[in-house]
BAVEX-33877 format. One record per residue: x, y, z of N, C-alpha, C in turn; residue in one letter. Coordinates in nm, 3 decimals, decimal comma, padded with zeros to 5 digits. Each point is the difference from the previous one (the first is absolute). Layout:
N
[[X; Y; Z]; [X; Y; Z]; [X; Y; Z]; A]
...
END
This chain:
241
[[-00,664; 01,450; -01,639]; [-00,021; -00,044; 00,139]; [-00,110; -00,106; 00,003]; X]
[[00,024; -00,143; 00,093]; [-00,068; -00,077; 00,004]; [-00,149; 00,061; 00,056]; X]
[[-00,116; -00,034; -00,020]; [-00,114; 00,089; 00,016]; [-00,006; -00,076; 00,160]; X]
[[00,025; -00,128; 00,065]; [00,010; -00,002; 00,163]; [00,083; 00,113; 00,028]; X]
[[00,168; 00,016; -00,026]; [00,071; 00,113; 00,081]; [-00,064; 00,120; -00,019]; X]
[[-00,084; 00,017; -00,088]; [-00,106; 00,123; 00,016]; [-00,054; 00,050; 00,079]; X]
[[-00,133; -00,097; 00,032]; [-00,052; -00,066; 00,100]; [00,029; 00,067; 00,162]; X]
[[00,166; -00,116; -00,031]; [00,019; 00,002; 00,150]; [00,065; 00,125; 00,046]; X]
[[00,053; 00,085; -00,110]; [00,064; 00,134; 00,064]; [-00,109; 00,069; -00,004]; X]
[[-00,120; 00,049; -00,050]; [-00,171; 00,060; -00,098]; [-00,012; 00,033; 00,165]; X]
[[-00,008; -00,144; 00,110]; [-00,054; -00,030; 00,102]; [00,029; 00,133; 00,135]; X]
[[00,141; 00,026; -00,024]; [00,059; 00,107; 00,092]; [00,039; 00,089; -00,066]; X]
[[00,034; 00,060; -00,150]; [00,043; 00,126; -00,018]; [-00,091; 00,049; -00,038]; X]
[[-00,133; -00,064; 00,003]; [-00,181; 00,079; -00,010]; [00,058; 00,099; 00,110]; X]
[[00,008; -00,029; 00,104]; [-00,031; 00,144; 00,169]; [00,113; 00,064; -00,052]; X]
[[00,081; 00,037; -00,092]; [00,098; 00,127; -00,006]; [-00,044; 00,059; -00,129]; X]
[[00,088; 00,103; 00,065]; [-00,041; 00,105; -00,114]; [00,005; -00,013; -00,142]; X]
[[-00,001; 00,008; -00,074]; [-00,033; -00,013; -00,178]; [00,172; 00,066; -00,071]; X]
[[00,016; 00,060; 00,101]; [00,125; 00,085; -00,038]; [00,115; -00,072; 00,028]; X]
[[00,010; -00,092; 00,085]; [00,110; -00,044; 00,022]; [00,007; -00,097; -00,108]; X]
[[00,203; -00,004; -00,001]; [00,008; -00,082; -00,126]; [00,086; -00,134; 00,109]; X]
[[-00,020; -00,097; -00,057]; [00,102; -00,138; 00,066]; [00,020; -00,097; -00,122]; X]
[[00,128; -00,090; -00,017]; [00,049; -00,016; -00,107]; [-00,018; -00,141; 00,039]; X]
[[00,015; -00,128; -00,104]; [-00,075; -00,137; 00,016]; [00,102; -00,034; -00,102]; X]
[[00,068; -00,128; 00,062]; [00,058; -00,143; -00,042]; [-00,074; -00,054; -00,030]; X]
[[-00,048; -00,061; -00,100]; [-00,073; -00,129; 00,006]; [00,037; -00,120; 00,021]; X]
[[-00,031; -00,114; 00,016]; [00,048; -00,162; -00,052]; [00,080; -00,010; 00,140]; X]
[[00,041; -00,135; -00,030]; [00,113; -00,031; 00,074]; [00,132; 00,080; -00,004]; X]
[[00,051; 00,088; 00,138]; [00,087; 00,033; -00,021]; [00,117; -00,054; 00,086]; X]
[[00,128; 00,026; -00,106]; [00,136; -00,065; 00,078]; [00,110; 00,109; -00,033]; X]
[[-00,032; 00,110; -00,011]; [00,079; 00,122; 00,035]; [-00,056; 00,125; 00,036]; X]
[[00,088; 00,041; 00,076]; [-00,077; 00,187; 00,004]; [00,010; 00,093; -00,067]; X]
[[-00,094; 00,059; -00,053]; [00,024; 00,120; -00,045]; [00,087; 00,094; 00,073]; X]
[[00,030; 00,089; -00,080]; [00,088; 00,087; 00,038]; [-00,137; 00,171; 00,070]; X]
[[-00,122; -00,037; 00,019]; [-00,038; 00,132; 00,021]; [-00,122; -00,093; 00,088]; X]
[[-00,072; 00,085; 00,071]; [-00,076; -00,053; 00,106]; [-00,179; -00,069; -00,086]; X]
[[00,009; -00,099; 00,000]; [-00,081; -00,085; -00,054]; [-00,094; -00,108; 00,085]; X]
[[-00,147; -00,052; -00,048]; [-00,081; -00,075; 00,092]; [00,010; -00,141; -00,077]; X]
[[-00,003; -00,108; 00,060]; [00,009; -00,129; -00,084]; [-00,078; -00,097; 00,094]; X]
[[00,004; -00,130; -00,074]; [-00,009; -00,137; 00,131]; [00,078; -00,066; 00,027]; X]
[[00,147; -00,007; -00,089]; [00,085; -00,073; 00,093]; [00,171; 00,102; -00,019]; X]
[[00,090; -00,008; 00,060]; [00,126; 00,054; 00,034]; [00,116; -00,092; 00,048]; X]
[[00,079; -00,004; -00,037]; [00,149; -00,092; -00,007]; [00,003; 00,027; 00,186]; X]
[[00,058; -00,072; 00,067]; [00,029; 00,050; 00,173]; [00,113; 00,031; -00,006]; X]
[[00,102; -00,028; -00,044]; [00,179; 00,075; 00,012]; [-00,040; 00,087; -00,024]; X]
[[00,176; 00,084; 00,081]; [00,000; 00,113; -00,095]; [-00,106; 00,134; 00,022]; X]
[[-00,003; 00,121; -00,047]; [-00,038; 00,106; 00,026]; [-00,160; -00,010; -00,068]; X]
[[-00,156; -00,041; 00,025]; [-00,024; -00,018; -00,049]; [-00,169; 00,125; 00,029]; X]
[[00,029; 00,086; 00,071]; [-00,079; 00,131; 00,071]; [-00,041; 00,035; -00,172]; X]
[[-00,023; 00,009; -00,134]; [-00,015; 00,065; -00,063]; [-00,113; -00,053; -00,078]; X]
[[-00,054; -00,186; 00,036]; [-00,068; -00,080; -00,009]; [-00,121; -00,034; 00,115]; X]
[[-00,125; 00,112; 00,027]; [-00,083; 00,001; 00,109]; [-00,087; -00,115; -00,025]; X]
[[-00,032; -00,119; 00,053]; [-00,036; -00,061; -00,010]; [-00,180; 00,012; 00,050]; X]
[[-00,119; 00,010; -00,110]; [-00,122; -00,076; 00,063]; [-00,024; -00,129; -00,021]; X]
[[-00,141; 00,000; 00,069]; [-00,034; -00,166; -00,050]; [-00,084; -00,013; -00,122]; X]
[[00,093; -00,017; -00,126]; [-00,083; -00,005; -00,145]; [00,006; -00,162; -00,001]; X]
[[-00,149; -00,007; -00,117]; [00,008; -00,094; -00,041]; [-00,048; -00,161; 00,111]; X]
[[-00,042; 00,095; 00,109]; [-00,067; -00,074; 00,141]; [-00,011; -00,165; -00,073]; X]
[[-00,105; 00,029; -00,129]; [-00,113; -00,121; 00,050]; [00,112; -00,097; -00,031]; X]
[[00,108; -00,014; -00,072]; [00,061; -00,113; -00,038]; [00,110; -00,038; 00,105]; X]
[[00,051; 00,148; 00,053]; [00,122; -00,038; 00,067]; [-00,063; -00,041; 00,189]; X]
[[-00,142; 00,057; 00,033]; [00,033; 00,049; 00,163]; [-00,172; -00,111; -00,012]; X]
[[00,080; -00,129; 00,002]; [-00,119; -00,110; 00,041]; [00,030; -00,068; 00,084]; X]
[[-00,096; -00,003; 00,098]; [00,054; -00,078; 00,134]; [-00,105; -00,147; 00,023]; X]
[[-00,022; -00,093; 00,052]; [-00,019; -00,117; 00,030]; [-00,100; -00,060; 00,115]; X]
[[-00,054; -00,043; 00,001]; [-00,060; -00,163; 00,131]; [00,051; -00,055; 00,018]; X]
[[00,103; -00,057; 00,056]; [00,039; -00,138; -00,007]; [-00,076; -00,061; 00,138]; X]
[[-00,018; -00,137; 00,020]; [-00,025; -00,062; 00,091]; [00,042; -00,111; 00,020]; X]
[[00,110; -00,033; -00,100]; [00,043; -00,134; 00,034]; [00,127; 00,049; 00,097]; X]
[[00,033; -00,065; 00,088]; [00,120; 00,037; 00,108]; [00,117; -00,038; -00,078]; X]
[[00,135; 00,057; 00,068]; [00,074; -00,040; -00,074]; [00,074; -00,146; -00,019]; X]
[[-00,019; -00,067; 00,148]; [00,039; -00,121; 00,011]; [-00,072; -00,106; -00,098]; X]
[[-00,117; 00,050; -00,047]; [-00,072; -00,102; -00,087]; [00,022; 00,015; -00,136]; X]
[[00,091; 00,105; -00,041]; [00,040; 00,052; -00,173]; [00,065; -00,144; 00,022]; X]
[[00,042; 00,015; -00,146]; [00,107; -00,129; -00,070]; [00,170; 00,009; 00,040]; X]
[[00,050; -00,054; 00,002]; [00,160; 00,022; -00,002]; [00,059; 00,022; -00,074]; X]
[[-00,077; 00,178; -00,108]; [00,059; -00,038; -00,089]; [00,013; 00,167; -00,034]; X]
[[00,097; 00,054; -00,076]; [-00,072; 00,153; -00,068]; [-00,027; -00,035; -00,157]; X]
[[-00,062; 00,127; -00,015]; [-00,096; 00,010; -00,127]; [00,091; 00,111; -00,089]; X]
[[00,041; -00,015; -00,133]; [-00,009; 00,118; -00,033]; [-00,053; -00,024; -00,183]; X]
[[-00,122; 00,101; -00,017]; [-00,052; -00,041; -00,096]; [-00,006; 00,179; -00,028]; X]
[[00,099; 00,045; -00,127]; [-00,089; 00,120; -00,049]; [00,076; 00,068; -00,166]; X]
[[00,021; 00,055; -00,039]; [00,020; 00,054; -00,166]; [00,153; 00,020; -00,007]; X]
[[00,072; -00,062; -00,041]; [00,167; 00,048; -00,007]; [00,034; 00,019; -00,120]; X]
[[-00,123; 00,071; -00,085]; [00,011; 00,020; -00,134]; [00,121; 00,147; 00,031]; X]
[[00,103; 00,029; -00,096]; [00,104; 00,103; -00,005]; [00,122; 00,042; 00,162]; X]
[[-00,090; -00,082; 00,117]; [00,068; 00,001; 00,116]; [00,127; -00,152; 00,007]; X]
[[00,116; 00,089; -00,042]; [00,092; -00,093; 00,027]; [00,045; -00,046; 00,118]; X]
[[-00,045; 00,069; 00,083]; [00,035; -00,095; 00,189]; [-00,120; -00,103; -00,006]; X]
[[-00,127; 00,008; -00,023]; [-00,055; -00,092; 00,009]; [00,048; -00,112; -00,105]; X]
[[-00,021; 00,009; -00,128]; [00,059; -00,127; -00,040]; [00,112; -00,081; 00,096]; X]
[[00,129; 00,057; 00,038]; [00,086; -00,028; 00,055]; [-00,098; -00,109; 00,135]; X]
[[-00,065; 00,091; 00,042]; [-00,091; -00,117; 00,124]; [-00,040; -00,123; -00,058]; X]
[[-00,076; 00,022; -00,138]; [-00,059; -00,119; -00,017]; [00,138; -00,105; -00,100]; X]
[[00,092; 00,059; -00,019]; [00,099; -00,100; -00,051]; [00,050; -00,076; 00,150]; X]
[[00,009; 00,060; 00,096]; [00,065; -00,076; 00,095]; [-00,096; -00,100; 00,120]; X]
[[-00,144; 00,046; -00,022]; [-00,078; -00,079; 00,062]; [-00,117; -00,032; -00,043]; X]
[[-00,026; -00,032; -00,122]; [-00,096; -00,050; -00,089]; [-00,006; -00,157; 00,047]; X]
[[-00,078; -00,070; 00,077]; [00,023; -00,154; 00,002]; [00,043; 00,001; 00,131]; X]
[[00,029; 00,080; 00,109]; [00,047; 00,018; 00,129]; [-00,124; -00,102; 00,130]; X]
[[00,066; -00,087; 00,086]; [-00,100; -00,014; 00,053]; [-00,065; 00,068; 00,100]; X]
[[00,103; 00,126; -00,003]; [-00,080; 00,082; 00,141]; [-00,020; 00,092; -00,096]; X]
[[-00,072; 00,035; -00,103]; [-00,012; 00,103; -00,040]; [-00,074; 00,016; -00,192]; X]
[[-00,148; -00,011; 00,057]; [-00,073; -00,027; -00,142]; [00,007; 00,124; -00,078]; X]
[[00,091; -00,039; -00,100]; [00,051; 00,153; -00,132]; [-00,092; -00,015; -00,083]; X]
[[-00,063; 00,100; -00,070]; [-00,031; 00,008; -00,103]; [-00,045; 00,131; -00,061]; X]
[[-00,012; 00,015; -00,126]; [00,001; 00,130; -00,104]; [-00,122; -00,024; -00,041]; X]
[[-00,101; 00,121; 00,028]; [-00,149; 00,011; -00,053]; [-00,032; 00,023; -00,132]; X]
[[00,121; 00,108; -00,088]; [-00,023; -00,020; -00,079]; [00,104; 00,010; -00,088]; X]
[[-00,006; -00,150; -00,094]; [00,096; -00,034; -00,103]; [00,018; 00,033; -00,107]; X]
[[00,180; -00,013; -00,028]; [00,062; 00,053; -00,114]; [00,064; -00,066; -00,064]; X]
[[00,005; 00,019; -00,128]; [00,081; -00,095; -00,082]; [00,148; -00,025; 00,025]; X]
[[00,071; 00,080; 00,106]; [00,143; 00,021; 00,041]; [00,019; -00,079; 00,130]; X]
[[-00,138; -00,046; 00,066]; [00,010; -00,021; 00,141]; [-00,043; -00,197; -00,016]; X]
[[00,095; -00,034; 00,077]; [-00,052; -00,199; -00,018]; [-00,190; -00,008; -00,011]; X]
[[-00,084; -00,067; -00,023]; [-00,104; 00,001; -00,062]; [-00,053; -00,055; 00,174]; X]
[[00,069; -00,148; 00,071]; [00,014; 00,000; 00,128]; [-00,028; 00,101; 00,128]; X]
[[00,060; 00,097; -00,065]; [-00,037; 00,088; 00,114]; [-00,167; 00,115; 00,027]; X]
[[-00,049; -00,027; -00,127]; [-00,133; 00,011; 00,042]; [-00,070; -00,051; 00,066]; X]
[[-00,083; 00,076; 00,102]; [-00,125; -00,042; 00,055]; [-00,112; 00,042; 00,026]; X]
[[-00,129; -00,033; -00,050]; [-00,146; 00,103; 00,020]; [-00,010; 00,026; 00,092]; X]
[[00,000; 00,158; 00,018]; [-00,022; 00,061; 00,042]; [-00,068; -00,006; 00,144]; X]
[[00,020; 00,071; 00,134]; [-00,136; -00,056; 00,127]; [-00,010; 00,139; 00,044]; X]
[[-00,092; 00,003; 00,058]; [-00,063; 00,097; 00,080]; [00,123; 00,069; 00,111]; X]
[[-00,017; 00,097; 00,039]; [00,062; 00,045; 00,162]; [-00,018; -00,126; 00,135]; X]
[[-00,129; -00,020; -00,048]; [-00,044; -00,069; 00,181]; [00,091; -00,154; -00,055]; X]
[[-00,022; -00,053; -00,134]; [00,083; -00,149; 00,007]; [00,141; 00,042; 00,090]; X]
[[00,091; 00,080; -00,052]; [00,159; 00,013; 00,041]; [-00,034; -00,023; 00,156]; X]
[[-00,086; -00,025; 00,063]; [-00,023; 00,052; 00,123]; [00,018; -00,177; 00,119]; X]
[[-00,005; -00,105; -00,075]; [00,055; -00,120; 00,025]; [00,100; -00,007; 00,044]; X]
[[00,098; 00,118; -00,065]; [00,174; -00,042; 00,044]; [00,053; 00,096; 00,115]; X]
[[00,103; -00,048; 00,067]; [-00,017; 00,083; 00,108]; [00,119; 00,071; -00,038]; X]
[[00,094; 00,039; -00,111]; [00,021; 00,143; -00,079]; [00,017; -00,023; -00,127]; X]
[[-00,034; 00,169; -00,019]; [-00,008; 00,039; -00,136]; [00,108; 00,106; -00,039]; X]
[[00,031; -00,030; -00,079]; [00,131; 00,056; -00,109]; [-00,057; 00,124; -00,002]; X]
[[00,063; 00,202; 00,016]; [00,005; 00,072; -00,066]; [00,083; 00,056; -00,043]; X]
[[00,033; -00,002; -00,125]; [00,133; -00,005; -00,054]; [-00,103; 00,176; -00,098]; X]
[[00,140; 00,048; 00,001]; [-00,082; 00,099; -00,034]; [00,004; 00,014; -00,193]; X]
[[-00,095; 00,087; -00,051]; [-00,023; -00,003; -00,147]; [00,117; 00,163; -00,072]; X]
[[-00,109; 00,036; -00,078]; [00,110; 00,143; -00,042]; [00,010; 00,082; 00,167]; X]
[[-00,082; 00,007; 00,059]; [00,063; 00,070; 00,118]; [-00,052; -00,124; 00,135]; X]
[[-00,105; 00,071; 00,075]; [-00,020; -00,129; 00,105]; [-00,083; -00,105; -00,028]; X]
[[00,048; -00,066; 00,079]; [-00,143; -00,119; 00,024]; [-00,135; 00,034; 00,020]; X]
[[-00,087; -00,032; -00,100]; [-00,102; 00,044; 00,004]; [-00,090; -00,119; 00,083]; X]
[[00,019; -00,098; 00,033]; [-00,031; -00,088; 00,063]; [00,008; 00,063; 00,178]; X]
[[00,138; 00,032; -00,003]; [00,040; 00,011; 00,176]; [-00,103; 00,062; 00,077]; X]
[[-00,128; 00,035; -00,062]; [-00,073; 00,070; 00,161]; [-00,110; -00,050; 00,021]; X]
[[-00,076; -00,137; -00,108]; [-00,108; -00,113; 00,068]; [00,122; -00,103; 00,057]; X]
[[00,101; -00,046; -00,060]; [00,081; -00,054; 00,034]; [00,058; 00,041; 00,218]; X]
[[-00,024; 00,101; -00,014]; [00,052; 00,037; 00,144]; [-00,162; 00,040; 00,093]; X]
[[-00,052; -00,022; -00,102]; [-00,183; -00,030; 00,153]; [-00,036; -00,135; -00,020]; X]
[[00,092; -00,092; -00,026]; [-00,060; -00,144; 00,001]; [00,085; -00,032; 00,099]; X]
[[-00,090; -00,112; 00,034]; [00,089; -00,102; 00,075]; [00,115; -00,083; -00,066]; X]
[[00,081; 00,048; -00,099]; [00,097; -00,053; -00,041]; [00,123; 00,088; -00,015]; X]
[[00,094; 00,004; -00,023]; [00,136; 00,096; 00,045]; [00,008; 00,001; -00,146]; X]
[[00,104; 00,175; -00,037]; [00,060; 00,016; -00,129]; [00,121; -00,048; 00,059]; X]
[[00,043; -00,055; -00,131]; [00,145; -00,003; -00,014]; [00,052; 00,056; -00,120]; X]
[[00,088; 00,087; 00,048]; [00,058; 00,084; -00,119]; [00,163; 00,055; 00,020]; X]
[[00,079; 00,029; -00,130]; [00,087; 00,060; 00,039]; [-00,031; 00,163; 00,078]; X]
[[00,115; 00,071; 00,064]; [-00,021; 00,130; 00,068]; [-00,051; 00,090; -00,130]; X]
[[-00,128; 00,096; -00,010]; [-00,058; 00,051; -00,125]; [00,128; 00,121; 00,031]; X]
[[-00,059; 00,057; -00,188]; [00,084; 00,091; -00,041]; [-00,047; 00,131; -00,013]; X]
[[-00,140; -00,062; 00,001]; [-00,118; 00,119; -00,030]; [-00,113; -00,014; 00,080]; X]
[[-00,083; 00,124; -00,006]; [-00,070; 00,030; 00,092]; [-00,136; 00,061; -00,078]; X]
[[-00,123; -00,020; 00,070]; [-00,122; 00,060; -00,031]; [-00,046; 00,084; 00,127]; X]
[[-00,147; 00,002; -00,043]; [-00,048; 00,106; 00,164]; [-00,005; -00,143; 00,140]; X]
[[00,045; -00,102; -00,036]; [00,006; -00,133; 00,095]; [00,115; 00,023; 00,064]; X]
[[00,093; 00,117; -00,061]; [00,094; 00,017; 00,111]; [00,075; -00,147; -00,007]; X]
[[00,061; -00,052; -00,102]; [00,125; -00,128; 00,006]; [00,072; 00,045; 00,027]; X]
[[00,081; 00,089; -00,006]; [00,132; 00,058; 00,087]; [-00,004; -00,011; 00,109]; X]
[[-00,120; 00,007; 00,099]; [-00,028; -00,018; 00,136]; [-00,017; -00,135; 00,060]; X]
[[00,032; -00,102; -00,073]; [-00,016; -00,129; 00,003]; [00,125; -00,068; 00,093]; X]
[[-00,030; -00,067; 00,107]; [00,116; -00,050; 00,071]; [00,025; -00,147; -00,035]; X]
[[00,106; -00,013; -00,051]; [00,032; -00,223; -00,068]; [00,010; -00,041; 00,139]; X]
[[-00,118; -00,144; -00,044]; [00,024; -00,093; 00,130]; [-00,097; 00,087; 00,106]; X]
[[-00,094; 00,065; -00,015]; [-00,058; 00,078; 00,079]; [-00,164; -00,021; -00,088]; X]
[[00,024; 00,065; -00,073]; [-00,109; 00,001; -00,072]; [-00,017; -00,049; -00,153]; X]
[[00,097; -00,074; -00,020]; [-00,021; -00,093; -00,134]; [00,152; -00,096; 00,041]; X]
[[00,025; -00,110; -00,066]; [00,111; -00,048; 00,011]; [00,064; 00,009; -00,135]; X]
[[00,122; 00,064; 00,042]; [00,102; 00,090; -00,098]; [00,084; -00,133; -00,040]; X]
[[00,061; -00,031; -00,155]; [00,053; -00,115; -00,102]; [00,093; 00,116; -00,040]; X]
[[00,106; -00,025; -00,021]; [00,113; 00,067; -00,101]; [-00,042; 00,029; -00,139]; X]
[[00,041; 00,102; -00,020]; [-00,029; 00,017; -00,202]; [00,014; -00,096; -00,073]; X]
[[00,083; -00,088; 00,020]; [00,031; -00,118; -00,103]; [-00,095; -00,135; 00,067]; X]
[[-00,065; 00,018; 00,096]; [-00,106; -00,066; 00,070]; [00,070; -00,147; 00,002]; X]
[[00,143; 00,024; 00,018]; [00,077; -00,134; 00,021]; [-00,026; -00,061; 00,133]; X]
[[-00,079; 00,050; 00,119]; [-00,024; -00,044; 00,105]; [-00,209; -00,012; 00,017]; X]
[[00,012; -00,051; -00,070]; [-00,180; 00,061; 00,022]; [-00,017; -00,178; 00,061]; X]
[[00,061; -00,128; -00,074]; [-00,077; -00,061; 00,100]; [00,056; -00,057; 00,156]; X]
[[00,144; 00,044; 00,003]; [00,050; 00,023; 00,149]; [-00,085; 00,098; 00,071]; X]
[[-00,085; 00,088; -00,080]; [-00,096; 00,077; 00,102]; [-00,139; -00,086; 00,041]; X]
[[-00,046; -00,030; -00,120]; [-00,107; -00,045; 00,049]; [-00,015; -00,127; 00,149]; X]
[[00,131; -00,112; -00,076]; [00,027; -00,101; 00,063]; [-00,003; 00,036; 00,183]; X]
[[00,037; 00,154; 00,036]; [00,028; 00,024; 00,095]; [-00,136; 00,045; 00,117]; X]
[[-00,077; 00,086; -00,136]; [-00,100; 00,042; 00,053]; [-00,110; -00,109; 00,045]; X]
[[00,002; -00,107; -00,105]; [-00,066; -00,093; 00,022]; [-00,012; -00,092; 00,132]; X]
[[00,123; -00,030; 00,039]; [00,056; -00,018; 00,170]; [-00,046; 00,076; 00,056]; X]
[[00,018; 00,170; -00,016]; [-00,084; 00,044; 00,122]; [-00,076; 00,099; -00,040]; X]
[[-00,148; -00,096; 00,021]; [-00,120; 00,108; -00,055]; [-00,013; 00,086; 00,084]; X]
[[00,028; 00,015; 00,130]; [-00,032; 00,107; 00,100]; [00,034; 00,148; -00,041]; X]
[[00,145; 00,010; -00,075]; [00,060; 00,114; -00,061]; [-00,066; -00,006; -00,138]; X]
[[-00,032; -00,039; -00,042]; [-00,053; 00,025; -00,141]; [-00,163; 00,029; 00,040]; X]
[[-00,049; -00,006; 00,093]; [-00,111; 00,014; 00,061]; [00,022; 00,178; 00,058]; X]
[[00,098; -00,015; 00,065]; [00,027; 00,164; 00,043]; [00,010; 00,096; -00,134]; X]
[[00,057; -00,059; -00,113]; [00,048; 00,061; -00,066]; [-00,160; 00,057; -00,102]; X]
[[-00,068; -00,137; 00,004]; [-00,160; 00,060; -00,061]; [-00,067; 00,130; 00,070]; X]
[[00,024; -00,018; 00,184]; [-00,065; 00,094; 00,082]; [00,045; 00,127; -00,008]; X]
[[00,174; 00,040; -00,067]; [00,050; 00,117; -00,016]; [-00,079; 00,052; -00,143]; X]
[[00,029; -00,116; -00,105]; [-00,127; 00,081; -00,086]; [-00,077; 00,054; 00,018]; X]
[[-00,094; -00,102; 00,076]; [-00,198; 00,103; 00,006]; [00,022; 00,026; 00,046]; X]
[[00,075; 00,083; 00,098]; [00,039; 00,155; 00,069]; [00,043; 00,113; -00,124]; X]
[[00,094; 00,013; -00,117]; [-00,010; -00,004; -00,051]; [-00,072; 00,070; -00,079]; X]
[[-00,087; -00,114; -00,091]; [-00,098; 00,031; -00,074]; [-00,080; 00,073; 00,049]; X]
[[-00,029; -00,006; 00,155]; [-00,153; 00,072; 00,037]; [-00,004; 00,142; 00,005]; X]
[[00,139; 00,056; 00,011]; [-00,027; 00,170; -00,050]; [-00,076; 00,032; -00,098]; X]
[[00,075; -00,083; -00,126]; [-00,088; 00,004; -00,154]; [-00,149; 00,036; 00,023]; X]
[[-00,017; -00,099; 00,039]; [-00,140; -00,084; 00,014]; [-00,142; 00,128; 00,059]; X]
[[00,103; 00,125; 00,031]; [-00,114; 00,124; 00,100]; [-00,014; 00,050; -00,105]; X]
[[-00,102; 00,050; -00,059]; [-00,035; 00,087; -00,115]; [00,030; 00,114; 00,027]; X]
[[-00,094; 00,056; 00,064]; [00,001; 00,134; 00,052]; [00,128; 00,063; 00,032]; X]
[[00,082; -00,086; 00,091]; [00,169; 00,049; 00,045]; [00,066; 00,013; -00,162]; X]
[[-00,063; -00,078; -00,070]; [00,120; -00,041; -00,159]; [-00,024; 00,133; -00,074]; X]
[[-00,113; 00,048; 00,007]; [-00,042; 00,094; -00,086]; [00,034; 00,120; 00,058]; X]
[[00,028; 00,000; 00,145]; [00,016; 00,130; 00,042]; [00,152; 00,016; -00,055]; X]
[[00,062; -00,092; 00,038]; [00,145; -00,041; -00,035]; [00,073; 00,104; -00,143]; X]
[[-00,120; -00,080; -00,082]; [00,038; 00,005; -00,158]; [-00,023; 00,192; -00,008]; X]
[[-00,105; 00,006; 00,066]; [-00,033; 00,153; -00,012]; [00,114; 00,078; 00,099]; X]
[[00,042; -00,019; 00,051]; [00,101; 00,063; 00,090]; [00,119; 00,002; -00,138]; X]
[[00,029; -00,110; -00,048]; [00,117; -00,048; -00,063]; [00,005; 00,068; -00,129]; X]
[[-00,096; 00,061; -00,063]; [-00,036; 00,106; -00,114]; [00,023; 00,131; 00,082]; X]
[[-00,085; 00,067; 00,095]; [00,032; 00,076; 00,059]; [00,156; 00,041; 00,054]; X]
[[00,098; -00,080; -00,004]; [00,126; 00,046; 00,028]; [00,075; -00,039; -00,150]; X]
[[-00,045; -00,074; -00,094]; [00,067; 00,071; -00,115]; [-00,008; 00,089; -00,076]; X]
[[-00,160; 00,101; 00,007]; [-00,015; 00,096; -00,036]; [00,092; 00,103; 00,072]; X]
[[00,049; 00,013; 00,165]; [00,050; 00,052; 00,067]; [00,145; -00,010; -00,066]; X]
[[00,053; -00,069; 00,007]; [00,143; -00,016; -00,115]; [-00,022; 00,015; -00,064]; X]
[[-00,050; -00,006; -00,081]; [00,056; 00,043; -00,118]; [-00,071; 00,161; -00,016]; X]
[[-00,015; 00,084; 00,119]; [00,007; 00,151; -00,003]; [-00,163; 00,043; -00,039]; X]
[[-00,110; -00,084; -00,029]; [-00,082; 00,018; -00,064]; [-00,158; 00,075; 00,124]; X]
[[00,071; -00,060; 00,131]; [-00,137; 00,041; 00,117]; [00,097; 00,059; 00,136]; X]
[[-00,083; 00,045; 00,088]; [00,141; 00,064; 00,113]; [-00,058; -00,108; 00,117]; X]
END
């Protein structure tokens, strides 16, 4: 076990009893077990009650943002800059829009399999923050990008996710709160082109975010949450009355 998912479960199964037992996925997951298990991420099809989701692994995945540049003043452009090392949908992105003018591609870090072109050093969170969207295309399970990405003043654009963390992506409405691209992201710059015409909706669509995000954002509610959310899998699984 990664010594953060330690950590972050250490944090709430401290207040229970010593006796209770609860069983742990680690890593990225993209199937369910077959018996009642705690993880950080879960496939959304499909029957997936056997995969209780907390929030592990916080500091990397649950980072949220400043922005202050408005959105009318980003660039006309989206960004997508991040690792498509073993992720074959991403390559697929950067074969089809590497060199795009609405859409600066590039791979952070290079491989001897991948055009040499498509590298680019590396930037910070706050740089991506110029363009007025950003690519979350998701990795072995979600986008680990999508939740500073959705407290900025800039819109995700992503296909509909497949998977889910304690961010609740299954609960995600397209065109509401990120602007939704097909899997084969054969329409991504008929989207942008559109949004770009009318910033007012892509403006609404930032304001459905930080609504949004700001549940996250309550500590106290998150933790009671997480502790409630242990407390009823000990209850299933027969262990407290």
């Amino acid at each position: 076990m990664k010594s953060v998912y330690f950590f972050d479960t250490y944090e709430f199964t401290r207040w229970f009893d010593d006796r209770l037992l609860w069983d742990y996925v680690p890593g990225d997951n993209t199937t369910v077990p077959d018996r009642p298990c705690i993880g950080k991420s879960r496939p959304i099809a499909g029957d997936n009650a056997n995969l209780v989701l907390l929030n592990l692994d916080k500091v990397r995945h649950f980072v949220f943002l400043k922005d202050d540049i408005p959105f009318r003043a980003k660039r006309d452009k989206a960004i997508f800059q991040l690792d498509i090392n073993y992720k074959p949908h991403r390559r697929r992105f950067m074969e089809r829009y590497f060199g795009s003018p609405i859409c600066d591609a590039g791979i952070i870090a290079p491989r001897p399999e991948y055009p040499s072109e498509w590298t680019k050093p590396r930037i910070g969170l706050y740089d991506h923050l110029s363009y007025k969207f950003i690519l979350a295309i998701e990795g072995n399970d979600v986008a680990t990008n999508l939740k500073w990405i959705m407290s900025s003043n800039s819109v995700a654009v992503m296909p509909r996710p497949t998977y889910e963390t304690w961010f609740m992506e299954g609960r995600l409405i397209p065109d509401y709160h990120y602007i939704e691209i097909k899997a084969d992201y054969s329409d991504l710059e008929e989207r942008l082109h559109y949004y770009i015409a009318h910033p007012e909706r892509a403006e609404t669509i930032i304001a459905n975010a930080h609504r949004y995000v700001r549940q996250f954002r309550d500590r106290k509610r998150e933790k009671l949450i997480a502790l409630l959310v242990l407390d009823r899998y000990f209850r299933c699984t027969g262990q407290r009355r």
